[in-house]
TORKE-917125 format. One record per atom (N, C-alpha, C, CB): residue number from 1; residue in one letter; atom name; y negated, x, z negated. Coordinates in steps of 0.1 Angstrom, whole numbers. Glycine has a CB too. Layout:
BEGIN
[rec NUM, A, CA, [Y, X, Z]]
...
end
This chain:
BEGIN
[rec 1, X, N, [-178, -91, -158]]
[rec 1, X, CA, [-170, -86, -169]]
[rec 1, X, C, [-155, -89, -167]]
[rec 1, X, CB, [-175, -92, -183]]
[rec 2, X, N, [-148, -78, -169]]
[rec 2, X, CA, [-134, -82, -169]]
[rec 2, X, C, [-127, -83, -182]]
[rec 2, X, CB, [-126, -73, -160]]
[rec 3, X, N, [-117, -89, -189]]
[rec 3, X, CA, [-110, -93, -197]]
[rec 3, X, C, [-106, -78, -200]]
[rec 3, X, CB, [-101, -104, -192]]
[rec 4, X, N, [-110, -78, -214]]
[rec 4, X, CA, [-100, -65, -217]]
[rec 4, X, C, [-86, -61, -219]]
[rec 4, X, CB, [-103, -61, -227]]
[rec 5, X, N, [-79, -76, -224]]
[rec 5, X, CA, [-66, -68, -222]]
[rec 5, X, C, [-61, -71, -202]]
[rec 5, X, CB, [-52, -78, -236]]
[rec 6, X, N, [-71, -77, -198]]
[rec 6, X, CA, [-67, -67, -179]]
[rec 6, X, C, [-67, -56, -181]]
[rec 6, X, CB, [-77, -67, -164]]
[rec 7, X, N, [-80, -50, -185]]
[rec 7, X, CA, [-84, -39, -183]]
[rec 7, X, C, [-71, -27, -193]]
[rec 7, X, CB, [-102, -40, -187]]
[rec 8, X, N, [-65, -32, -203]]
[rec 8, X, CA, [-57, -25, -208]]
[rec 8, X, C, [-44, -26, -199]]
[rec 8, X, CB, [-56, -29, -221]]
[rec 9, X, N, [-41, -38, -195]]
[rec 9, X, CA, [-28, -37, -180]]
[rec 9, X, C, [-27, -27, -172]]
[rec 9, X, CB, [-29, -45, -167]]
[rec 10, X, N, [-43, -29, -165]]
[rec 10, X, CA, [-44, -15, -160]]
[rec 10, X, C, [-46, -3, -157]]
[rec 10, X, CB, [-46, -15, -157]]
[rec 11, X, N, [-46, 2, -173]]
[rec 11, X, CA, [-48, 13, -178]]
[rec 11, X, C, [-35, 20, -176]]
[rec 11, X, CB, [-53, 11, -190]]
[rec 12, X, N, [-25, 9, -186]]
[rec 12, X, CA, [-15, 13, -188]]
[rec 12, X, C, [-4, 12, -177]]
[rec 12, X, CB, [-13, 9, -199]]
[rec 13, X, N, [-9, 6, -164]]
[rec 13, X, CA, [3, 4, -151]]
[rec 13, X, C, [-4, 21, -149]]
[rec 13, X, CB, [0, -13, -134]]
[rec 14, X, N, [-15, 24, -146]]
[rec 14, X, CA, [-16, 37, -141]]
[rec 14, X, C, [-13, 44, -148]]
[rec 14, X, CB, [-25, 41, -138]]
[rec 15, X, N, [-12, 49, -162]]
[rec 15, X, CA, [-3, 58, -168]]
[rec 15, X, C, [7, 59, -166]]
[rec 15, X, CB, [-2, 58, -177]]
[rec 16, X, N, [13, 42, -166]]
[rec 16, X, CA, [28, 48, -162]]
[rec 16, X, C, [30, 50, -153]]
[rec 16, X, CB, [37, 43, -164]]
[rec 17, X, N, [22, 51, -138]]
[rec 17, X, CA, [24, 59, -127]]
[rec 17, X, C, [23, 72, -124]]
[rec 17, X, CB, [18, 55, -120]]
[rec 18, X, N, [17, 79, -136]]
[rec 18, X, CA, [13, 91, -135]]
[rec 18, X, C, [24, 102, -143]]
[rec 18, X, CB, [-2, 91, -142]]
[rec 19, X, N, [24, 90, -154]]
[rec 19, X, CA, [42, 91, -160]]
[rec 19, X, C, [56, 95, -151]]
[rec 19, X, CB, [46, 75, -166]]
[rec 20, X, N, [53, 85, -147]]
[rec 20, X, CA, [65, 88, -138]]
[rec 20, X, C, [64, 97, -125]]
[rec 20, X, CB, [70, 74, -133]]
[rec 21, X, N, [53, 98, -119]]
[rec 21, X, CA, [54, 111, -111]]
[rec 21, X, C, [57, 124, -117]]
[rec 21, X, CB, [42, 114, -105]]
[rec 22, X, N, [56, 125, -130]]
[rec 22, X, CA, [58, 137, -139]]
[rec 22, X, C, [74, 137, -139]]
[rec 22, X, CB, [51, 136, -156]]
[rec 23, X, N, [78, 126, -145]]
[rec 23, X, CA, [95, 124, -149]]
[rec 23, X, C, [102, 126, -138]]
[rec 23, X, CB, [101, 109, -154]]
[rec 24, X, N, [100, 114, -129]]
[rec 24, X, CA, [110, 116, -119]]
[rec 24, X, C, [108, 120, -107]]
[rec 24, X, CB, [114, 107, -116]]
[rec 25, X, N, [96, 126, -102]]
[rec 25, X, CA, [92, 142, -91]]
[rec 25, X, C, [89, 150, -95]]
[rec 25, X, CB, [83, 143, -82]]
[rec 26, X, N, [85, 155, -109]]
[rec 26, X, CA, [82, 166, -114]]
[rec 26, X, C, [69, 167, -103]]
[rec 26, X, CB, [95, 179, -115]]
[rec 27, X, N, [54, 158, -105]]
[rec 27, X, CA, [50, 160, -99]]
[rec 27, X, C, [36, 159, -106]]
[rec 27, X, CB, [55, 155, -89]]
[rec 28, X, N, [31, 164, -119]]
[rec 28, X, CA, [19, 159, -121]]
[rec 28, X, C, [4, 158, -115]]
[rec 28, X, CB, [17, 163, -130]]
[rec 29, X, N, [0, 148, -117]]
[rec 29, X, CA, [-15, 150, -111]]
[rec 29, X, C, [-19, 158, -118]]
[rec 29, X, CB, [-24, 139, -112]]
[rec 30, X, N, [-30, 166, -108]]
[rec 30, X, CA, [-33, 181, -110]]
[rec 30, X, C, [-53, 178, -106]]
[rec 30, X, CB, [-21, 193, -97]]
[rec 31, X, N, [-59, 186, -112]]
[rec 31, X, CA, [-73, 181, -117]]
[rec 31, X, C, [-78, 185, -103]]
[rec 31, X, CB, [-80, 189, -132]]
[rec 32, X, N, [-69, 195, -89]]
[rec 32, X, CA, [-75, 196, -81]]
[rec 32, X, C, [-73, 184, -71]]
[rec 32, X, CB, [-72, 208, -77]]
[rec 33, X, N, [-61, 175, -74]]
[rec 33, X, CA, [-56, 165, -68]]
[rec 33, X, C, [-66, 153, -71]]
[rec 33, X, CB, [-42, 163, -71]]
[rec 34, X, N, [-70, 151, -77]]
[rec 34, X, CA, [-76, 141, -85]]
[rec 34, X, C, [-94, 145, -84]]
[rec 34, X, CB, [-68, 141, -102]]
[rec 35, X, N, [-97, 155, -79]]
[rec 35, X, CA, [-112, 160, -71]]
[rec 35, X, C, [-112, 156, -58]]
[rec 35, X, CB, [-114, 177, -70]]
[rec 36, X, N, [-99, 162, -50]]
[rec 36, X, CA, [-99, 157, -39]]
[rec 36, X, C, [-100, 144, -35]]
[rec 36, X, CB, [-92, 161, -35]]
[rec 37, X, N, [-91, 139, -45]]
[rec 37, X, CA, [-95, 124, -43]]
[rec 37, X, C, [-104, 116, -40]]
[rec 37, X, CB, [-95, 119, -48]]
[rec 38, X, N, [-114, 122, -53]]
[rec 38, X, CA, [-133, 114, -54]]
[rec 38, X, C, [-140, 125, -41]]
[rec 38, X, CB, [-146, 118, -77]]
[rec 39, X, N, [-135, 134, -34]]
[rec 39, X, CA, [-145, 141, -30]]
[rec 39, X, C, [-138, 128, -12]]
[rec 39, X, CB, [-144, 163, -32]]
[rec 40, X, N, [-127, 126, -14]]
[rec 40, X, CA, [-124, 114, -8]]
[rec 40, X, C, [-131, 101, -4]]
[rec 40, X, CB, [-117, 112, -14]]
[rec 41, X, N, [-129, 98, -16]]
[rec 41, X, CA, [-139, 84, -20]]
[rec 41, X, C, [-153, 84, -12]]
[rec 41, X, CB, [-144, 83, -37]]
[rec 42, X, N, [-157, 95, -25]]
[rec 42, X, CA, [-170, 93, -18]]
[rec 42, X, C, [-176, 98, -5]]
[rec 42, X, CB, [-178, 96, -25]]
[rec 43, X, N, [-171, 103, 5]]
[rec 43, X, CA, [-172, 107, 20]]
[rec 43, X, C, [-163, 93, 25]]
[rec 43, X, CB, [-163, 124, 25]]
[rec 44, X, N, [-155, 91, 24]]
[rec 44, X, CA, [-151, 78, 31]]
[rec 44, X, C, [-156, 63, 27]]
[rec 44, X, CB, [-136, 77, 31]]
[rec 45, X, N, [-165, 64, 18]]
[rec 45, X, CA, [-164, 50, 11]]
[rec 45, X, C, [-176, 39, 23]]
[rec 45, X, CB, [-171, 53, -9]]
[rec 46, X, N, [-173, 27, 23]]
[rec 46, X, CA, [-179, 20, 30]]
[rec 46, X, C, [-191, 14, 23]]
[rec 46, X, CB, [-171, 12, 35]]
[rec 47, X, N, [-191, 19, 7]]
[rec 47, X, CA, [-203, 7, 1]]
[rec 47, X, C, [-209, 20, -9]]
[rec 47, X, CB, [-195, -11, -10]]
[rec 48, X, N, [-215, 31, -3]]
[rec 48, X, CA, [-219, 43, -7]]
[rec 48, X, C, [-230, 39, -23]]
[rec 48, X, CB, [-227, 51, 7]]
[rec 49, X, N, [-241, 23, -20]]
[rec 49, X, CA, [-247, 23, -30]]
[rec 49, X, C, [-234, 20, -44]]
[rec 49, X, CB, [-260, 12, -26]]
[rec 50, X, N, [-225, 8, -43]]
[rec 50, X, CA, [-214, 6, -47]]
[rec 50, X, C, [-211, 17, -60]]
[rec 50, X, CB, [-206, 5, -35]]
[rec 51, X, N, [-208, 24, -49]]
[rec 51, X, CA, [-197, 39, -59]]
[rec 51, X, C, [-208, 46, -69]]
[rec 51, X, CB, [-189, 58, -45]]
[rec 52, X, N, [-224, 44, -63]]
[rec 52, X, CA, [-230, 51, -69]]
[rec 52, X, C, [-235, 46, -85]]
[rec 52, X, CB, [-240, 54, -61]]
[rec 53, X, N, [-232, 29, -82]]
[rec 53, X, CA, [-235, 23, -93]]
[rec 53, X, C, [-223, 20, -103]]
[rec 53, X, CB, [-242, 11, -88]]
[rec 54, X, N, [-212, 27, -96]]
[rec 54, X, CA, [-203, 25, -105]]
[rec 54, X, C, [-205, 36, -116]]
[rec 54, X, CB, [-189, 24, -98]]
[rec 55, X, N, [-206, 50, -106]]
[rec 55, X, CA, [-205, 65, -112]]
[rec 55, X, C, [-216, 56, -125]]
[rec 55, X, CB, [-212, 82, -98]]
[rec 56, X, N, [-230, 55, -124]]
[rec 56, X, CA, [-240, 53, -131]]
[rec 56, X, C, [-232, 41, -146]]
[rec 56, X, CB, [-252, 47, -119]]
[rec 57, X, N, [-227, 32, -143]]
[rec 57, X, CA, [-218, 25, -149]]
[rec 57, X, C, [-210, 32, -163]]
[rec 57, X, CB, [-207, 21, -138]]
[rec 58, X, N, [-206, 46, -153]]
[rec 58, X, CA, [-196, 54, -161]]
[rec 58, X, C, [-206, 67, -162]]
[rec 58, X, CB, [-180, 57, -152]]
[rec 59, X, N, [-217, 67, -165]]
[rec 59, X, CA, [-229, 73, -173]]
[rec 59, X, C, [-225, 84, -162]]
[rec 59, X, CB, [-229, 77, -194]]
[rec 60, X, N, [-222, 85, -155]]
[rec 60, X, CA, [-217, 97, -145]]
[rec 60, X, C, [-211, 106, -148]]
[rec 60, X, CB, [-227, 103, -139]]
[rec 61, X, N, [-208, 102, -158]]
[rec 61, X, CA, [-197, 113, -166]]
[rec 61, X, C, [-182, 117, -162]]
[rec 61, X, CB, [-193, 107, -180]]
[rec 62, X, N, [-178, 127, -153]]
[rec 62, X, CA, [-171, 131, -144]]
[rec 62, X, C, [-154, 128, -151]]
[rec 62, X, CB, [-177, 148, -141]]
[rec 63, X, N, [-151, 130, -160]]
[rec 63, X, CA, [-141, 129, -169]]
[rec 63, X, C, [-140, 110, -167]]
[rec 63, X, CB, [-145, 138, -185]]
[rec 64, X, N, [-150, 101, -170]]
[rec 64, X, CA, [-148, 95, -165]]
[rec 64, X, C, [-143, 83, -155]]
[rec 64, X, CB, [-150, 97, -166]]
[rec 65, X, N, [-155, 92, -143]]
[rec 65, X, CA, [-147, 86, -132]]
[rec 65, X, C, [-138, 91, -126]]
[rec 65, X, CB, [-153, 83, -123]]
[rec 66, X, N, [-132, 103, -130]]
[rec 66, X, CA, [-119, 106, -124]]
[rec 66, X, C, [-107, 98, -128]]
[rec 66, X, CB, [-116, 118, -127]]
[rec 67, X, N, [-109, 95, -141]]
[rec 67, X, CA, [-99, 86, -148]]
[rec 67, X, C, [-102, 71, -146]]
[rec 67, X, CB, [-99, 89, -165]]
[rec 68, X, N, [-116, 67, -143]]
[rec 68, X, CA, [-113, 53, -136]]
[rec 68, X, C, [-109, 50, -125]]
[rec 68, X, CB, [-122, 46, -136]]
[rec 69, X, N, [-114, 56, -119]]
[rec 69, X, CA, [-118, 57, -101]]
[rec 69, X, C, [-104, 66, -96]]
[rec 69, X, CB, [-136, 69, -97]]
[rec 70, X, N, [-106, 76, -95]]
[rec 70, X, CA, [-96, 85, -88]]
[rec 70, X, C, [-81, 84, -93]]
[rec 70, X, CB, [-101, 101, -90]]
[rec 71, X, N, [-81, 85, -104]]
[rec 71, X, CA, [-66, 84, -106]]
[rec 71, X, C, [-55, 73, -106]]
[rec 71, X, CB, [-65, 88, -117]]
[rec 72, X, N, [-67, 63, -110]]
[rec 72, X, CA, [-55, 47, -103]]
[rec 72, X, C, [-52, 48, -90]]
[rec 72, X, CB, [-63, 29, -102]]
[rec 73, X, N, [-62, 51, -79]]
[rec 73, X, CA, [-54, 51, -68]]
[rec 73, X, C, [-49, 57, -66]]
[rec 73, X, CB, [-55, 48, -60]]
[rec 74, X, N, [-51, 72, -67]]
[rec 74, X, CA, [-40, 81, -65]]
[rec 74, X, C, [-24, 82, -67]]
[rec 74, X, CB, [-44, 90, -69]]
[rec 75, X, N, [-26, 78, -82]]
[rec 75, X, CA, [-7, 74, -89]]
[rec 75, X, C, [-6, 66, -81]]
[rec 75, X, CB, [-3, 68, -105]]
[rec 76, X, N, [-11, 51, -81]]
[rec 76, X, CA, [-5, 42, -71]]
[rec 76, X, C, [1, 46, -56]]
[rec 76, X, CB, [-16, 31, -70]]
[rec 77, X, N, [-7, 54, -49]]
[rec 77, X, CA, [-8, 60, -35]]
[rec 77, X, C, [7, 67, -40]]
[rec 77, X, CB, [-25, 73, -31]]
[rec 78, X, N, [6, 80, -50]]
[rec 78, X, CA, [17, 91, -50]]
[rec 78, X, C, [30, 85, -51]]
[rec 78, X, CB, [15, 101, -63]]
[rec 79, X, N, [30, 73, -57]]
[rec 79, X, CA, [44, 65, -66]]
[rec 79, X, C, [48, 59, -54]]
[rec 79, X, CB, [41, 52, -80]]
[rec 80, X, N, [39, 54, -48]]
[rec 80, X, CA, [47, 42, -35]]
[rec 80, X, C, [53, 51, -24]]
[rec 80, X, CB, [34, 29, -26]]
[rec 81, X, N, [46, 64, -23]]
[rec 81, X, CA, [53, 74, -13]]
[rec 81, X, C, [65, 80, -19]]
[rec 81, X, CB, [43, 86, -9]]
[rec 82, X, N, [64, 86, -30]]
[rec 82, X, CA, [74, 93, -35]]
[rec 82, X, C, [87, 86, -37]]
[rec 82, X, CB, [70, 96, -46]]
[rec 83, X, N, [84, 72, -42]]
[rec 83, X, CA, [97, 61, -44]]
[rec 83, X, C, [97, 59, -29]]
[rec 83, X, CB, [95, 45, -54]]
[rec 84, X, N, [93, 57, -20]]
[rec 84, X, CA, [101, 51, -9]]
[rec 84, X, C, [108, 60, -2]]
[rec 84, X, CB, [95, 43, 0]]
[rec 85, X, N, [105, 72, -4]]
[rec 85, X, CA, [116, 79, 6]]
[rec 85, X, C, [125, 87, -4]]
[rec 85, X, CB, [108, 90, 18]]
[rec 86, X, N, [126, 85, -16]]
[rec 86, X, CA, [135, 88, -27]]
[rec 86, X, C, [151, 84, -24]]
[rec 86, X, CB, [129, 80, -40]]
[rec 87, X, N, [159, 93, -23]]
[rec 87, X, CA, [172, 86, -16]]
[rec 87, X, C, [179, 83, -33]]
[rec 87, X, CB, [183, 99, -4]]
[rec 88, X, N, [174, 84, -41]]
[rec 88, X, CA, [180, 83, -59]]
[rec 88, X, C, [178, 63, -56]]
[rec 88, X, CB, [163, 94, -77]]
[rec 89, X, N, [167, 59, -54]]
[rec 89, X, CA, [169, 49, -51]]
[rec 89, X, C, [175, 39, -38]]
[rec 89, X, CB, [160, 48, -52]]
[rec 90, X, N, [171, 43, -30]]
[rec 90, X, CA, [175, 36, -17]]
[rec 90, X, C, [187, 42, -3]]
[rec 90, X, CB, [160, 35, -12]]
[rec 91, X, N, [190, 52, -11]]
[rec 91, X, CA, [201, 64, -2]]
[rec 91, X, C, [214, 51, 5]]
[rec 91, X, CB, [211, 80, -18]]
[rec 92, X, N, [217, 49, -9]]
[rec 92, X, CA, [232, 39, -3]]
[rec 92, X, C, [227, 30, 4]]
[rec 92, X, CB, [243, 31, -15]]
[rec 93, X, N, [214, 21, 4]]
[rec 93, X, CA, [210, 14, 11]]
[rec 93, X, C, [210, 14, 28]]
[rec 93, X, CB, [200, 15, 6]]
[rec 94, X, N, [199, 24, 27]]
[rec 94, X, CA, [195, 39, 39]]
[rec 94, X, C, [211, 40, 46]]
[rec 94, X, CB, [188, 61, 27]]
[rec 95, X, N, [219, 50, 38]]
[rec 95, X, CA, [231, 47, 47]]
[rec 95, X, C, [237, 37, 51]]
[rec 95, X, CB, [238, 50, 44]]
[rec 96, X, N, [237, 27, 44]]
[rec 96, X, CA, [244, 15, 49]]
[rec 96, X, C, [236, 9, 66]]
[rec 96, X, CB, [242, 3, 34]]
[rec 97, X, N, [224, 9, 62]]
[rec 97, X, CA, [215, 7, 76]]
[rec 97, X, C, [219, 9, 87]]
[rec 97, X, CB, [204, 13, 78]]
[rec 98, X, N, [220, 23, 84]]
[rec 98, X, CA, [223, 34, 94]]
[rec 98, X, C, [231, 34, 101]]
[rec 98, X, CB, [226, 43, 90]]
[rec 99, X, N, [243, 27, 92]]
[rec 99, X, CA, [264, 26, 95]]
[rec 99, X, C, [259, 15, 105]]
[rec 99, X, CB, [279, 18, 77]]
[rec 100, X, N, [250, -1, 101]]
[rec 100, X, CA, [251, -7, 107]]
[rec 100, X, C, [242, -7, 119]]
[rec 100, X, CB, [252, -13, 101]]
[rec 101, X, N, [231, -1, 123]]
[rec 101, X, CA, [222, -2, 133]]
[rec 101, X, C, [231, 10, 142]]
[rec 101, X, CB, [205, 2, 129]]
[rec 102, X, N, [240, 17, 141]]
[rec 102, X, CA, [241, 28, 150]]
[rec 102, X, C, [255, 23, 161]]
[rec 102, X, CB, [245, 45, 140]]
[rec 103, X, N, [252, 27, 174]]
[rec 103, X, CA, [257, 18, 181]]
[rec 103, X, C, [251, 5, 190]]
[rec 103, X, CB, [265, 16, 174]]
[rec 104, X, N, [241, 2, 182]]
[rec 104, X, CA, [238, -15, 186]]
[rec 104, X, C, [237, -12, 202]]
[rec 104, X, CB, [219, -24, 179]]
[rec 105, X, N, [237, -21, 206]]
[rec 105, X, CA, [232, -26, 217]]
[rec 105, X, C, [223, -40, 224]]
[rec 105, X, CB, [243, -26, 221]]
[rec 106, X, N, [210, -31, 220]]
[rec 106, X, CA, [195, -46, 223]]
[rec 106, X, C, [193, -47, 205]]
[rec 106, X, CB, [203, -70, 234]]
[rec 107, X, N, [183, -55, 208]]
[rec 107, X, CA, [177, -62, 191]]
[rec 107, X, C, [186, -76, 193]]
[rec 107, X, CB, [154, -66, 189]]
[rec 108, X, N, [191, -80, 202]]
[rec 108, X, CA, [197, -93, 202]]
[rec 108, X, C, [211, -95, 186]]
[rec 108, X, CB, [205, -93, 221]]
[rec 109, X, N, [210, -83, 187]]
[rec 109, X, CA, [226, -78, 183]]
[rec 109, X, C, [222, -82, 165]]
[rec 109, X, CB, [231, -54, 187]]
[rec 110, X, N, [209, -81, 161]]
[rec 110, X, CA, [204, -81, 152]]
[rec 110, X, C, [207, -96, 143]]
[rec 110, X, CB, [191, -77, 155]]
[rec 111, X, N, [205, -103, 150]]
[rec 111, X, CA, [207, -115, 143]]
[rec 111, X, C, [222, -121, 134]]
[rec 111, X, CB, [204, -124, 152]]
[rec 112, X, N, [232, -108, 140]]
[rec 112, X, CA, [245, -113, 136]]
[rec 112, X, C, [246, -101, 126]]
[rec 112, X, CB, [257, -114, 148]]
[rec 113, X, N, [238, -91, 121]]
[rec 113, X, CA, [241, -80, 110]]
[rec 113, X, C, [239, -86, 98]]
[rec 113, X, CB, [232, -67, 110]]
[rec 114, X, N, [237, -78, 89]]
[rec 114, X, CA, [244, -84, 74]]
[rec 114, X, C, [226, -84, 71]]
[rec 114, X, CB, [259, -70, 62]]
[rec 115, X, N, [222, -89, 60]]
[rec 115, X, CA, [206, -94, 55]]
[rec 115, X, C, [199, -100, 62]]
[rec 115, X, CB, [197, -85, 53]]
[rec 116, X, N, [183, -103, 61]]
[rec 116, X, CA, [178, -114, 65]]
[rec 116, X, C, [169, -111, 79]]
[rec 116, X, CB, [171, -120, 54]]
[rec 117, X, N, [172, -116, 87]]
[rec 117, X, CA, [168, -118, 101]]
[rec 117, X, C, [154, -125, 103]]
[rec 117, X, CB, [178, -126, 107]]
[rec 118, X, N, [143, -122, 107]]
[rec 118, X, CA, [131, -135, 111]]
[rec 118, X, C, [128, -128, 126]]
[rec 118, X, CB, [114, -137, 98]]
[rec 119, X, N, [118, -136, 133]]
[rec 119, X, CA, [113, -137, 142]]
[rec 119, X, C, [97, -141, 139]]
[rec 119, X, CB, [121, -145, 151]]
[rec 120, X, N, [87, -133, 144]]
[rec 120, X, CA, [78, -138, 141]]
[rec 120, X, C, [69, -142, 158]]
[rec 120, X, CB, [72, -128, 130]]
[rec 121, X, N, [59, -149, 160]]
[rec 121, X, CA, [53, -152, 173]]
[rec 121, X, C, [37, -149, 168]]
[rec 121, X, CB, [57, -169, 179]]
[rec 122, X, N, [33, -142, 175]]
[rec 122, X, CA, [19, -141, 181]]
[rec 122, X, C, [10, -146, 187]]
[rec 122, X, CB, [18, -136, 186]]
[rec 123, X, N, [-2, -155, 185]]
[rec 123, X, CA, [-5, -166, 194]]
[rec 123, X, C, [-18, -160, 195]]
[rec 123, X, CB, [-3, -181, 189]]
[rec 124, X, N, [-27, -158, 212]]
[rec 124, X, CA, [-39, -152, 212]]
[rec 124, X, C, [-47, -166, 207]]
[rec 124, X, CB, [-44, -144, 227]]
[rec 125, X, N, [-56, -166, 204]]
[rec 125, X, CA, [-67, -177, 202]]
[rec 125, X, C, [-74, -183, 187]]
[rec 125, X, CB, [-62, -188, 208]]
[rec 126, X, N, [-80, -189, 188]]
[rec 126, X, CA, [-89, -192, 170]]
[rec 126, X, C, [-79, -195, 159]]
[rec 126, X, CB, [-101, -207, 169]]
[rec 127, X, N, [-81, -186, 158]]
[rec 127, X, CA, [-75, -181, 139]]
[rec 127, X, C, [-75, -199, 132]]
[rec 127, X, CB, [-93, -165, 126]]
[rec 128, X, N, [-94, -203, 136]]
[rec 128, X, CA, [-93, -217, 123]]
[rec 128, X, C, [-88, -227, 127]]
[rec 128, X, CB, [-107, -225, 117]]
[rec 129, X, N, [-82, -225, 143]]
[rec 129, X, CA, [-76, -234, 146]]
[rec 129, X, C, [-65, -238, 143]]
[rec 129, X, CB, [-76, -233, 154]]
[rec 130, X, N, [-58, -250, 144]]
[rec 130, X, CA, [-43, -254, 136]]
[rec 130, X, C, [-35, -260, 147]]
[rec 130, X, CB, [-45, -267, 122]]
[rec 131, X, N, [-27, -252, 155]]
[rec 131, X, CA, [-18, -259, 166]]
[rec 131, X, C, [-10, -273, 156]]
[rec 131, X, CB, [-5, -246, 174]]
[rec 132, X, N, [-6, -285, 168]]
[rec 132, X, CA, [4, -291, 159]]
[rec 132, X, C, [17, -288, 164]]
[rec 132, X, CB, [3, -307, 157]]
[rec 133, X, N, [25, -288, 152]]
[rec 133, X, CA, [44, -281, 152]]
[rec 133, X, C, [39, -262, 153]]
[rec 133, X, CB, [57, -289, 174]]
[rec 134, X, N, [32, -261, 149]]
[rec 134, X, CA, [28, -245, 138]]
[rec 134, X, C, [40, -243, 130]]
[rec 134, X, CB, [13, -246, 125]]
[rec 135, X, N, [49, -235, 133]]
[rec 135, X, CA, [56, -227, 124]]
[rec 135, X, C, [52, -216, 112]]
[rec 135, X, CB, [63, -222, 131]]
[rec 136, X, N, [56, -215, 103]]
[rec 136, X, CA, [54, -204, 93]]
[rec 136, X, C, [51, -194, 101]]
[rec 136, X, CB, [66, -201, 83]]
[rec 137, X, N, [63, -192, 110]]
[rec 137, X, CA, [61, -174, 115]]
[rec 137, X, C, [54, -177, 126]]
[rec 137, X, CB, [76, -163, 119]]
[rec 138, X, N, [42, -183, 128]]
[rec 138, X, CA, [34, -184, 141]]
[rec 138, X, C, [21, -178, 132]]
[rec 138, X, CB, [33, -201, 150]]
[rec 139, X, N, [15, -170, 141]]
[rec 139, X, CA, [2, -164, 134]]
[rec 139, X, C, [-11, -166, 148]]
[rec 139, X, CB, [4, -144, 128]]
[rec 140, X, N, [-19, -167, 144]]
[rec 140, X, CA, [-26, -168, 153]]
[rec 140, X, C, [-40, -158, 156]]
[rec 140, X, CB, [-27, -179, 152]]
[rec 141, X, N, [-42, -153, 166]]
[rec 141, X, CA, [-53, -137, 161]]
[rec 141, X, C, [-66, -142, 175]]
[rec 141, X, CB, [-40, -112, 166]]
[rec 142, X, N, [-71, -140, 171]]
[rec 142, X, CA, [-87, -137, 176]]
[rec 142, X, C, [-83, -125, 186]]
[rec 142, X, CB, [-100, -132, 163]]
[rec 143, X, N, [-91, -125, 196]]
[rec 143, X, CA, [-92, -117, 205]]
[rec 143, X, C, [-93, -100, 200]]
[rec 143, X, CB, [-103, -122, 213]]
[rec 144, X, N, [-97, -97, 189]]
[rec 144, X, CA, [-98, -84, 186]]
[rec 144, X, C, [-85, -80, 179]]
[rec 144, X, CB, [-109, -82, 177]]
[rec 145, X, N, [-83, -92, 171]]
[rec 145, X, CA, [-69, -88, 165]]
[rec 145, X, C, [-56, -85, 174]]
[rec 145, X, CB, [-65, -100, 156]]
[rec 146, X, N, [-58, -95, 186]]
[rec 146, X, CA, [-46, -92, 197]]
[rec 146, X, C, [-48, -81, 202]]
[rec 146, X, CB, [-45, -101, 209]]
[rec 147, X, N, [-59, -78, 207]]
[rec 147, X, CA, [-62, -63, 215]]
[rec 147, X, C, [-54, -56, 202]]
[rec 147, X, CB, [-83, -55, 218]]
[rec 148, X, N, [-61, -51, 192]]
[rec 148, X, CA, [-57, -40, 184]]
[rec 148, X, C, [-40, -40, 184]]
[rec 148, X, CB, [-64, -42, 170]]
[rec 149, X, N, [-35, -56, 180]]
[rec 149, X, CA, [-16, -53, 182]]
[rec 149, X, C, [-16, -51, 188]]
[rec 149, X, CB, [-4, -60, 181]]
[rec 150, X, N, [-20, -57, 202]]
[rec 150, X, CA, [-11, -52, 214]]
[rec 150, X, C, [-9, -36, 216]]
[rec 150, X, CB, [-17, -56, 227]]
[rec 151, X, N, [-20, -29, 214]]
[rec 151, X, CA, [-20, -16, 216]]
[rec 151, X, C, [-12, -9, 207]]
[rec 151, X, CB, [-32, -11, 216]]
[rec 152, X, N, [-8, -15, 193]]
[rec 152, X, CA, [2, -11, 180]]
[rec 152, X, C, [14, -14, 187]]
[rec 152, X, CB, [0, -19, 165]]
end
C-alpha cells in the first residue's frame, strides 16, 4: 500500500508535467501518444505477469491505465527532453560553453575554465571489494561492467 498523499504528489507532479508541455511547447499529450506508449510497455516490458496484474489492479479499465501507467512516464520522458534542449532556459548558458570550449587545445585545458572540474577513475575488479585510500571518484566495475564502458 502506498500512502495516499504520495500517491496525490504523484498525481499532481504528472499533471503538472503534462501542464507544462501544453504551456510551454504547445505540446499536449495526445490519446495517440499515450497508446503508443502502453502499446510500448507492454511489448518491451520485462515483468509481463507484473503489468498484467497491475492492468487487473486497475479493473483493466483502459482510461485507467493510461492515466496511471502511460502518462507518468511519458510527461516525465516529454519534459526532460523538451527542457533540455530548450534554449528559453539554457541558451546563455549553451553559449557561454561554446565561447569557452572553442579553440581549446586537449581536455588538459579544461581544468583552468570557469565551473566545476572532476576526474573520475575506473577500476576493473570486485565491485564488494574496498581498496584502501579509495577515492570518491574511484568506481570499481566487474568485468561486464568494464567490457560494456570500454566499448561506450
Amino acid at each position: 500500500m502506498v500512502p495516499r498523499a504520495q500517491l496525490e504528489t504523484k498525481v499532481e507532479d504528472y499533471l503538472k508535467k503534462s501542464a507544462a508541455l501544453e504551456q510551454f511547447w504547445q505540446r499536449p499529450l495526445t490519446g495517440e501518444q499515450l497508446q503508443a506508449e502502453m502499446d510500448r510497455m507492454a511489448k518491451h516490458t520485462k515483468d509481463p505477469d507484473m503489468l498484467r496484474e497491475l492492468f487487473a489492479a486497475l479493473n483493466n479499465d483502459p482510461v485507467l491505465i493510461v492515466e496511471c501507467l502511460a502518462r507518468p512516464v511519458l510527461a516525465d520522458r516529454l519534459v526532460r527532453n523538451w527542457y533540455a534542449f530548450d534554449g528559453r532556459f539554457h541558451g546563455e548558458l549553451k553559449t557561454r560553453v561554446l565561447r569557452e570550449v572553442q579553440g581549446l587545445d586537449g581536455v588538459r585545458i579544461l581544468k583552468s575554465m570557469s565551473g566545476e572540474y572532476g576526474e573520475y577513475v575506473f577500476l576493473k575488479g570486485d565491485p564488494k571489494a574496498t581498496m584502501a585510500g579509495q577515492s570518491p571518484a574511484e568506481r570499481i566495475l566487474d568485468g561486464t561492467e568494464w567490457d560494456a564502458s570500454s566499448r561506450t
